[in-house]
N, C-alpha and C positions, 0 to 999 in steps of 0.2 A: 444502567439507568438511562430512560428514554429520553431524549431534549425536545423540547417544545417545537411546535411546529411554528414555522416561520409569517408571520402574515404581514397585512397593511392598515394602520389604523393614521390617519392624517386630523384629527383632530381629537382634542378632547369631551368633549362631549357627544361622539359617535356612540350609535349604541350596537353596530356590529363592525366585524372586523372582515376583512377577504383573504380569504386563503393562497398562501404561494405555493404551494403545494399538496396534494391529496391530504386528505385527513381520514383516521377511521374511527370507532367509536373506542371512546378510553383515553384518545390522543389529548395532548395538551396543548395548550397553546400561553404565551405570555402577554398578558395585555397592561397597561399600567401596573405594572409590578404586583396583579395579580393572578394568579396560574387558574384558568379555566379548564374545565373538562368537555369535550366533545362529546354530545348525549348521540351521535349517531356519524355513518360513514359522511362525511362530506366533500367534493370534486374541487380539485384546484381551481382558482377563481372566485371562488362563491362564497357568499357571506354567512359568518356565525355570530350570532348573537351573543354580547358581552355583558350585556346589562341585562336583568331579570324583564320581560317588559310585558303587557296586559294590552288587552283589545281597544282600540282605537289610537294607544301611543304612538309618537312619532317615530319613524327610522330614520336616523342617520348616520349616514354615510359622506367622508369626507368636510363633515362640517354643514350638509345641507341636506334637509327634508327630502326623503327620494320615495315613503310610503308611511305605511301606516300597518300599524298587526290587527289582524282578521280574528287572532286566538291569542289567551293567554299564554307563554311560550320562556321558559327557562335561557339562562344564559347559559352557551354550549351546543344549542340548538340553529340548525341549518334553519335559513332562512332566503326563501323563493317562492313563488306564485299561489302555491297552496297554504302560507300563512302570513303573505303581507298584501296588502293591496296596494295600488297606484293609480290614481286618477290622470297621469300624463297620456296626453296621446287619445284621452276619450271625449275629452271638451270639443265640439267644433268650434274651428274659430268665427267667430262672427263676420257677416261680408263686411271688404268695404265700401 
């Protein structure tokens, strides 16, 4: 029997978790006491989605807003630039 892959979840109400090590599709993972499936390979570091979530939901990570889903997108599912968005970093800041 395979054991779940080890991640990072720092708060409860996070809706993905970060990988401590490679993940491939099939793999599982444990996140509040319940066992998710990885829908695809995903690379140590990166986050997968633990909560079912829908286009324009919040992401969080660590306890704080860090984007937003672009698509509607399953829990299990890798999550990076092609299905979340981020507005950090595009605001200029205003002079003073």
């Amino acid at each position: 029997m395979k054991k779940a892959l080890r991640t990072l979840v720092l708060a409860p109400d996070d809706t993905v978790a970060v990988l401590l090590e490679n993940g491939q599709k099939g793999d599982t993972i444990l996140v509040h006491n319940q066992e998710i499936t990885l829908l695809e390979d995903i690379q140590f570091a990166h986050k997968v989605l633990i909560k079912d979530s829908i286009v324009n939901s919040p992401v969080i990570k660590y306890g704080t807003q860090i984007g937003y889903m672009l698509e509607n997108c399953g829990k299990g599912t890798w999550l990076h630039g092609h299905n979340m968005g981020c507005d950090r970093g595009k605001k200029r800041r205003s002079a003073i």
